[in-house]
C-alpha positions as a Markdown table, in Angstrom:
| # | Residue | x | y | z |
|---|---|---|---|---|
| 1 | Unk | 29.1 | -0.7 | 2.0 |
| 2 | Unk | 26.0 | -1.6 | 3.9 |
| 3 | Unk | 23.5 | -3.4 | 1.4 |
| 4 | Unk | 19.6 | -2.0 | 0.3 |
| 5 | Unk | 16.9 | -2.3 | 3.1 |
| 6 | Unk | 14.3 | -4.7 | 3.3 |
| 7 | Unk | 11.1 | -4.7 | 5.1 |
| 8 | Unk | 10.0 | -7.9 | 5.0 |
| 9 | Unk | 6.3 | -8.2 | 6.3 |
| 10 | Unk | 5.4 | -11.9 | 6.7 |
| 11 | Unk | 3.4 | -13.6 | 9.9 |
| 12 | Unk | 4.8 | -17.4 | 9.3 |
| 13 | Unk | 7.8 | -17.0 | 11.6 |
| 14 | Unk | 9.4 | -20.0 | 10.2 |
| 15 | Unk | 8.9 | -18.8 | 6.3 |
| 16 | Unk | 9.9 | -14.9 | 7.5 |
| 17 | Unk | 12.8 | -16.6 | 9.0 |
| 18 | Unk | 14.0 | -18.5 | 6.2 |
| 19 | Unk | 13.6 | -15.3 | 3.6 |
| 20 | Unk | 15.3 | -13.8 | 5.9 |
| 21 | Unk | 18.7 | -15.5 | 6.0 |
| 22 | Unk | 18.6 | -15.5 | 2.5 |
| 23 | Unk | 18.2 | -12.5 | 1.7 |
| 24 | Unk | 20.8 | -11.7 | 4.7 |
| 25 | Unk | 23.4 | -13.5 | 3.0 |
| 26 | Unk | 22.7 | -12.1 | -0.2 |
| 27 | Unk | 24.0 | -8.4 | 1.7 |
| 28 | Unk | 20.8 | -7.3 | 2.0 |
| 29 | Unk | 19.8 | -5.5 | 5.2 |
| 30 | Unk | 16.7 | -7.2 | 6.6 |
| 31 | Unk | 13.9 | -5.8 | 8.7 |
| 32 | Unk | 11.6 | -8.4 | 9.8 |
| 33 | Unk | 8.0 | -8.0 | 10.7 |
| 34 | Unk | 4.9 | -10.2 | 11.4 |
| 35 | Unk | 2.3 | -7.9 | 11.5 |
| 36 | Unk | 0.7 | -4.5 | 9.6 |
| 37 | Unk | 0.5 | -2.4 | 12.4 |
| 38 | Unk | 4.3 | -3.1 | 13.1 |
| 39 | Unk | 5.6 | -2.5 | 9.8 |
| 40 | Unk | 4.0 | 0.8 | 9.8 |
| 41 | Unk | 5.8 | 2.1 | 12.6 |
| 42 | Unk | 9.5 | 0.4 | 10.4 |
| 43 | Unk | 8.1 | 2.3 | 8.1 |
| 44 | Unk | 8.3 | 5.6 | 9.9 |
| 45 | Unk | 10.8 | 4.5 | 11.3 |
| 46 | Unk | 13.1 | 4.1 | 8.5 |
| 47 | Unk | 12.0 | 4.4 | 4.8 |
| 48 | Unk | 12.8 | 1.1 | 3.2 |
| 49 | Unk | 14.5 | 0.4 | -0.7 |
| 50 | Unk | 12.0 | -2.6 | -1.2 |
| 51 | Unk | 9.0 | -4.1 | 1.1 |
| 52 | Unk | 8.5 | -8.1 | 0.6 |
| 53 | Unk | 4.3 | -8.1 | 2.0 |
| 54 | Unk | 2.2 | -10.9 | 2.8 |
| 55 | Unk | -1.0 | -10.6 | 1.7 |
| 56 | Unk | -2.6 | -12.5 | 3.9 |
| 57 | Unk | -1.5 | -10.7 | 7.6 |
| 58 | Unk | -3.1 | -11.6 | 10.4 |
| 59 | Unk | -4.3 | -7.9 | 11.2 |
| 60 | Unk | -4.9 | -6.9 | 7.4 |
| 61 | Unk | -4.9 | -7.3 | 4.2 |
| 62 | Unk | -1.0 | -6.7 | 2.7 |
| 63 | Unk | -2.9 | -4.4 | -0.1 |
| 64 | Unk | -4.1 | -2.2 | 2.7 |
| 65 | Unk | -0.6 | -2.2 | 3.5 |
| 66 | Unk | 0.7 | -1.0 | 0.8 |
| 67 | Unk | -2.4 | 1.5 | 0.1 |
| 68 | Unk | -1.2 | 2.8 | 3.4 |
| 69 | Unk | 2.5 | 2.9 | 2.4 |
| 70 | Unk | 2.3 | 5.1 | -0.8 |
| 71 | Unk | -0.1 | 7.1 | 1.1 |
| 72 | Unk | 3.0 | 7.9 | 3.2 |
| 73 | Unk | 5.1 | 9.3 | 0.2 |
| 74 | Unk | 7.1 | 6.0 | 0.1 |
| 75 | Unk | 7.5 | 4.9 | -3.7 |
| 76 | Unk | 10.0 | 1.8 | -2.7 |
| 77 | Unk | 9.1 | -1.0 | -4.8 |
| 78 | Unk | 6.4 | -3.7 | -3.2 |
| 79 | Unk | 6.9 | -7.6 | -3.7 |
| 80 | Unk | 3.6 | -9.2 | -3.1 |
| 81 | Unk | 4.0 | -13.2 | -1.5 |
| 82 | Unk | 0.7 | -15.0 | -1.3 |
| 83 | Unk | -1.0 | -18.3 | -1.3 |
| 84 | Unk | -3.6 | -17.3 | -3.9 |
| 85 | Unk | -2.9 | -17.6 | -8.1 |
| 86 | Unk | -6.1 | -16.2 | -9.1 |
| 87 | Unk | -5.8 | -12.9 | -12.1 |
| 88 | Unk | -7.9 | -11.1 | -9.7 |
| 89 | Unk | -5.7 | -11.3 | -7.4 |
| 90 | Unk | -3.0 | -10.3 | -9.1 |
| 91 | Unk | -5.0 | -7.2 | -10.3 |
| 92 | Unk | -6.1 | -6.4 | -7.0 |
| 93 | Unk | -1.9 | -6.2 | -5.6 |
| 94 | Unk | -1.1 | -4.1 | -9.0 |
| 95 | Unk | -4.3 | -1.8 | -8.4 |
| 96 | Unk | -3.3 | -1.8 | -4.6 |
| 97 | Unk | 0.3 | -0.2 | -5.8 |
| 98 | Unk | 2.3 | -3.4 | -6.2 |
| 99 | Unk | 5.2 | -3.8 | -8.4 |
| 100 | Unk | 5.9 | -7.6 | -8.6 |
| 101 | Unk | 3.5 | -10.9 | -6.9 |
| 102 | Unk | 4.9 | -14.0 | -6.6 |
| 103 | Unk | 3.0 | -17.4 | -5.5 |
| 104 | Unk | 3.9 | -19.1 | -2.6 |
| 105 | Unk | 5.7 | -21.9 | -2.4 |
| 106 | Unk | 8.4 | -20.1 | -4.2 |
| 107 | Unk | 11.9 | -20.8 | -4.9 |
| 108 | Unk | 14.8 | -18.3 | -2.8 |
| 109 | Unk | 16.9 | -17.4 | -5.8 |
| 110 | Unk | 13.6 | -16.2 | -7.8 |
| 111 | Unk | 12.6 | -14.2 | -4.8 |
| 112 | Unk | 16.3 | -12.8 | -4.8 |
| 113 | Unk | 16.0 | -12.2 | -8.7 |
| 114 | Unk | 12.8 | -10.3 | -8.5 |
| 115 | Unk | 14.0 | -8.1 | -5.8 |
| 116 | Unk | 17.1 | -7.3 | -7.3 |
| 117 | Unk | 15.1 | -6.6 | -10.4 |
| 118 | Unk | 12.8 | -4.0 | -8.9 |
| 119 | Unk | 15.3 | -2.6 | -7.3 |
| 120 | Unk | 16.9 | -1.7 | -10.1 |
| 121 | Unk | 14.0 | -0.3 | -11.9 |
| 122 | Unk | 13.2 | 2.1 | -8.7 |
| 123 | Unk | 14.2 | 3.1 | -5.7 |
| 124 | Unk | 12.9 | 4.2 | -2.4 |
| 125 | Unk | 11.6 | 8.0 | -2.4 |
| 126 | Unk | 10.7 | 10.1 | 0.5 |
| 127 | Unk | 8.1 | 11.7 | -1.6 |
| 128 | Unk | 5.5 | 14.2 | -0.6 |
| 129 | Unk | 3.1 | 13.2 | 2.3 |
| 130 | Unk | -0.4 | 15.3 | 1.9 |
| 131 | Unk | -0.6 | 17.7 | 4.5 |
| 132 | Unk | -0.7 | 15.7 | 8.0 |
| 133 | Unk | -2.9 | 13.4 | 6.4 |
| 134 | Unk | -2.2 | 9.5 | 8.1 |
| 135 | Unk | -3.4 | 6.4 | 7.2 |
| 136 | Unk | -3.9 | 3.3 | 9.4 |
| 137 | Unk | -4.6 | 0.2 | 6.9 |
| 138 | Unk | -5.2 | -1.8 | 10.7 |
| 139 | Unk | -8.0 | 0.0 | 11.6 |
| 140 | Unk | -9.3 | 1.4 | 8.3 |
| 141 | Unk | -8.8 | 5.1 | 9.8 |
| 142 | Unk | -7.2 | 8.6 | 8.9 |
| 143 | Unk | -5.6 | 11.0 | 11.2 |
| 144 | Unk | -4.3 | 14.7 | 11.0 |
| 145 | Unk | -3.2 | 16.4 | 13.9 |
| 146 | Unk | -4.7 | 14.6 | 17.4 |
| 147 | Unk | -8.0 | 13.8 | 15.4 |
| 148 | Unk | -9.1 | 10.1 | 14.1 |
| 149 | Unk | -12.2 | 9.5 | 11.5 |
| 150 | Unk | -13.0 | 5.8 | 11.0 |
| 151 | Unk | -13.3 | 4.7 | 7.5 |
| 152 | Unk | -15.2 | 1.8 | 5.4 |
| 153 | Unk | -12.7 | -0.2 | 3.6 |
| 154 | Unk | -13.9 | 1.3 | 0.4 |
| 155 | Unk | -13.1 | 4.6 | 1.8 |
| 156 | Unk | -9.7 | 3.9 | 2.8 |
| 157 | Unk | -9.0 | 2.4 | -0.3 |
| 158 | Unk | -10.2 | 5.5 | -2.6 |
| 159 | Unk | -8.6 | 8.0 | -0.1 |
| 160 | Unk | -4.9 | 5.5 | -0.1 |
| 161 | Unk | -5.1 | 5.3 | -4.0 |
| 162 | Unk | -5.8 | 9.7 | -4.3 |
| 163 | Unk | -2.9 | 10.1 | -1.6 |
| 164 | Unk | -0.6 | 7.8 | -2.8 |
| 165 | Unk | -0.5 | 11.0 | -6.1 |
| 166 | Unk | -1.1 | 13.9 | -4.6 |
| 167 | Unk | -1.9 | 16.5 | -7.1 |
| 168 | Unk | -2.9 | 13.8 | -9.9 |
| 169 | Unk | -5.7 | 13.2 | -11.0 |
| 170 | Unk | -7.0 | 9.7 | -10.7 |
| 171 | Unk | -9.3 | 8.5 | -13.2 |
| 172 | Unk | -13.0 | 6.9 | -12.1 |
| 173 | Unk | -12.0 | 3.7 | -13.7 |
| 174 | Unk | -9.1 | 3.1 | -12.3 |
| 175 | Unk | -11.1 | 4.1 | -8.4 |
| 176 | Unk | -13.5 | 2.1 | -9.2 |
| 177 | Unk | -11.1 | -0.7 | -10.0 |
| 178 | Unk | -9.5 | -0.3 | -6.3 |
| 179 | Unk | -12.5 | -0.2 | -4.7 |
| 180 | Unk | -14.0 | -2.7 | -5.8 |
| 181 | Unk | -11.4 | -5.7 | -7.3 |
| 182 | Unk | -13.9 | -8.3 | -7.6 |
| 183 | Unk | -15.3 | -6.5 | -10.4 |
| 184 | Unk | -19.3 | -6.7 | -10.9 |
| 185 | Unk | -21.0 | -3.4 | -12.0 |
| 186 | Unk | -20.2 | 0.0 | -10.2 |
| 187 | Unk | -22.1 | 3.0 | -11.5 |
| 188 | Unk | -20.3 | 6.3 | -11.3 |
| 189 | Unk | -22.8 | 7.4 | -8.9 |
| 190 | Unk | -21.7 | 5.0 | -6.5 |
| 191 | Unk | -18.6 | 6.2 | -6.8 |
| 192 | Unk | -19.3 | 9.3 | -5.8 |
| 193 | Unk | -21.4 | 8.6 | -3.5 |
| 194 | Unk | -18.7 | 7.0 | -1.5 |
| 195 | Unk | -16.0 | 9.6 | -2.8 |
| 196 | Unk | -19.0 | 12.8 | -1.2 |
| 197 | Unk | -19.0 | 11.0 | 2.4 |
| 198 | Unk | -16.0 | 10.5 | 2.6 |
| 199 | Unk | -15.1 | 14.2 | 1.8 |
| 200 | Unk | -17.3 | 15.2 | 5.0 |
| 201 | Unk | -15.4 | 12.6 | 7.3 |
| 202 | Unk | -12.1 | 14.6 | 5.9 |
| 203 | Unk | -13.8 | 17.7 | 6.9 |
| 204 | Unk | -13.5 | 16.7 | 10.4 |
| 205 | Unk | -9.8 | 16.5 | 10.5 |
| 206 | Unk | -7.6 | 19.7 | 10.9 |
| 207 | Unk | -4.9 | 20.5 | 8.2 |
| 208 | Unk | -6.2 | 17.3 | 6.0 |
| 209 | Unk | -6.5 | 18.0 | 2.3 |
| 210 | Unk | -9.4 | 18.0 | 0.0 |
| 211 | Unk | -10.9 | 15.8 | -2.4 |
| 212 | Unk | -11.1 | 18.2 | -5.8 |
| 213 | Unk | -13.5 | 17.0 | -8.5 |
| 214 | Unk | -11.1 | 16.9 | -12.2 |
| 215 | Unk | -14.0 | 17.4 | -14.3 |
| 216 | Unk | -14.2 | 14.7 | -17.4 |
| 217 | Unk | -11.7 | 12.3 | -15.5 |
| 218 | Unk | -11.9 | 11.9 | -12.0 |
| 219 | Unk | -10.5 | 13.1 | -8.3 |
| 220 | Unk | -7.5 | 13.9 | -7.2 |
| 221 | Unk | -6.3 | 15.0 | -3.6 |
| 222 | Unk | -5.3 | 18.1 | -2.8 |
């Protein structure tokens, strides 16, 4: 019986390498990347049962990633590896639509554990992709169809937290939370400032969907 897939996402060939064989001869099947842009296309590719992300990639940030990721439909459980301890970090991989974080350097058999932990609390789900609606967590941009609109990284995360529920409704704290990790004071005005520009960059693509307003709560993507 051929074992759960992995994505693992890490740019330290000799650390990817050594998660690797582990999790190899655990009977995992392993897809190794070292780089966002390329485990987007394994993504597409093949939907994964569990992704293992760096945060720190070399061309973006491994929350991106996953933003990008759940914007896709996938709902496979995401272990976060970084360098960095801090609670707002942690928040900021949770927020991002992480399931687990664990600190690097880390033991093999707790990496193992966790995964086999997550995986079975969920399981990978092709879910529901809005409309033609792509995100690219590389280049901050969205695409539908053969058109492109750059975003700000606030932009793409709002628009990767509304897409990764399609239909929901999203409450302003928990936006605002996304968008801005590092905390500090965000009016709701800001937020929608940022939520009504970004509504006219959607404008421009064909077939994407639209940001509704949920009165009394928040936005949600339809």
């Amino acid at each position: 019986m051929p074992g759960d897939r992995i994505l693992l996402v890490e740019d330290d060939t000799e650390l990817r390498q050594m998660v690797c064989r582990a999790l190899v001869r655990e009977g995992f099947e392993v897809t190794e990347r070292g780089n966002g842009a390329d485990a987007l296309r394994a993504v597409e590719h093949e939907t994964p049962h569990a992704l293992v992300l760096d945060i720190g990639l070399p061309d973006t940030d491994g929350r991106d990633l996953c933003q990008a990721v759940r914007g896709r439909g996938v709902h496979a459980p995401v272990l976060f590896l970084t360098a960095r301890d801090a609670v707002s970090d942690r928040l900021a991989g949770f927020r991002a639509g992480g399931d687990d974080y664990l600190v690097k350097p880390f033991d093999l058999d707790e990496l193992v554990a966790r995964l086999r932990a997550l995986l079975r609390r969920g399981g990978a789900d092709a879910g529901v992709v809005v409309g033609a609606l792509r995100l690219d967590p590389v280049t901050h941009a969205a695409s539908s169809g053969e058109q492109t609109v750059a975003l700000t990284p606030i932009e793409f995360k709002l628009l990767a937290t509304l897409a990764a529920r399609p239909g929901a409704a999203v409450r302003r704290r928990e936006l605002r939370e996304v968008a801005w990790p590092q905390g500090g004071l965000v009016y709701d005005n800001t937020l929608d400032a940022h939520v009504a520009r970004l509504r006219r960059k959607l404008r421009t693509l064909p077939d994407a969907p639209e940001i509704a307003t949920v009165h009394g709560v928040g936005y949600s993507l339809r």
